[in-house]
C-alpha positions in Angstrom: -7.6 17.3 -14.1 -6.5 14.3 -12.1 -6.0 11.0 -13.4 -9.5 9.5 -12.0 -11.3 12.8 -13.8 -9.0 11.8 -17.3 -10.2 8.1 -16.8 -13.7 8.9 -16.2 -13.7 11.5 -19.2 -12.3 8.5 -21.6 -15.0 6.6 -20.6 -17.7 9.0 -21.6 -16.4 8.2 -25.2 -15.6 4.6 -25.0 -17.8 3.1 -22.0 -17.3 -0.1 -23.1 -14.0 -0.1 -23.0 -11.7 -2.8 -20.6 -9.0 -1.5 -20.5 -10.0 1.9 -19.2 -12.0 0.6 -16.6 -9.2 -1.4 -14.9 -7.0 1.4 -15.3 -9.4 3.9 -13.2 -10.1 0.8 -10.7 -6.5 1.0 -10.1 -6.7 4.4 -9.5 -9.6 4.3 -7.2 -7.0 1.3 -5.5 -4.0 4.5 -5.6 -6.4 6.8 -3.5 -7.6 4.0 -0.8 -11.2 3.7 -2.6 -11.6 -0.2 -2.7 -15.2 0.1 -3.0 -15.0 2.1 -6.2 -12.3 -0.1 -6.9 -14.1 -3.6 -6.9 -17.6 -2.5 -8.0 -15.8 -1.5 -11.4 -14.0 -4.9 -11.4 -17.1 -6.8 -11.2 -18.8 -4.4 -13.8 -15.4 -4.8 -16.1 -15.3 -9.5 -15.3 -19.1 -9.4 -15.8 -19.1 -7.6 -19.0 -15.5 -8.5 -20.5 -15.1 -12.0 -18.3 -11.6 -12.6 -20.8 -9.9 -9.7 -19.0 -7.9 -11.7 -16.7 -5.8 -8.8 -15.3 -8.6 -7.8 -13.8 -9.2 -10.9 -11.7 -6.0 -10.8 -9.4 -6.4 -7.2 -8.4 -10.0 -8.1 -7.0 -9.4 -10.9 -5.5 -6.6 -8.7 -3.7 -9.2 -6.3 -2.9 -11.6 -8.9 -1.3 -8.7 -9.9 0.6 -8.1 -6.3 2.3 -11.6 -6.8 3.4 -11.7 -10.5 4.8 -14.3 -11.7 2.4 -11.4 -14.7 1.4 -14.0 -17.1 0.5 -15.0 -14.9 -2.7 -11.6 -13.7 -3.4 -10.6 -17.7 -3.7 -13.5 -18.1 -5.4 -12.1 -15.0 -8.1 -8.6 -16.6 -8.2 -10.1 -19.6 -9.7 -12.7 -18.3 -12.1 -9.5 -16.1 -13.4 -7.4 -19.3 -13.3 -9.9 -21.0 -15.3 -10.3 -17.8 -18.0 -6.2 -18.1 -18.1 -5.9 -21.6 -18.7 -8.8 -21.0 -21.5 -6.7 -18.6 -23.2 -3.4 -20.7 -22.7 -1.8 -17.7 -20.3 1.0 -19.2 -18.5 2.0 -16.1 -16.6 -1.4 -15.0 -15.0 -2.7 -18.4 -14.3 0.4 -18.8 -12.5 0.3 -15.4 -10.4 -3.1 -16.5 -9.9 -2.6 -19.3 -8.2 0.4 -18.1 -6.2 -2.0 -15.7 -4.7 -5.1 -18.6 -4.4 -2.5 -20.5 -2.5 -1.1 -18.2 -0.4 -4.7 -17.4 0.8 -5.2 -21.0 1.5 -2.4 -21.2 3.9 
C-alpha cells in the first residue's frame, strides 16, 4: 500500500481529521496531482480555517497554475489566521511568499 492508499485509509476512520488531509494533499503535490492537491486544501481551510500550514502550500499551488490573484488572496487570509493565533513564523513565510508574488 502506498502512502496516498495509507492516507486515504486513515481517513476512512478519522475524516475529520486536519492533519491527515494536508498530509495526503502533499502527497497528491509528491506525485504531480495539484488538482487533488488543492481541492483537499480548500475542503481542509473551509472546514478547519485555523490550519495555517495549509494556506502556504495552496497558495503555492495556485501559483503553478497562474491563478496569482487567488493565491495572494490565500497568503493573506492565512496571514490574517497567523496573526490571530500570534504565529510569528507562518505569518512571516506567508508574507515572504505574498511578496515575492507581488514583485
Amino acid at each position: 500500500m502506498n502512502r496516498i492508499e495509507k492516507l486515504m485509509e486513515f481517513l476512512k476512520n478519522t475524516p475529520e481529521d486536519s492533519f491527515l488531509k494536508h498530509a495526503l494533499s502533499l502527497e497528491y503535490i509528491k506525485v504531480g496531482d495539484d488538482v487533488a492537491a488543492a481541492g483537499l486544501f480548500r475542503e481542509l481551510l473551509a472546514k478547519d480555517p485555523g490550519y495555517v500550514g495549509s494556506y502556504y502550500h495552496l497558495g503555492k499551488l495556485l501559483e503553478r497554475s497562474g491563478e496569482t490573484a487567488e493565491a495572494i488572496a490565500v497568503y493573506e487570509k492565512g496571514m490574517e489566521v497567523a496573526k490571530k493565533n500570534n504565529d510569528r513564523h507562518s505569518y512571516t513565510e506567508l508574507q515572504v511568499a505574498k511578496e515575492e508574488l507581488e514583485d
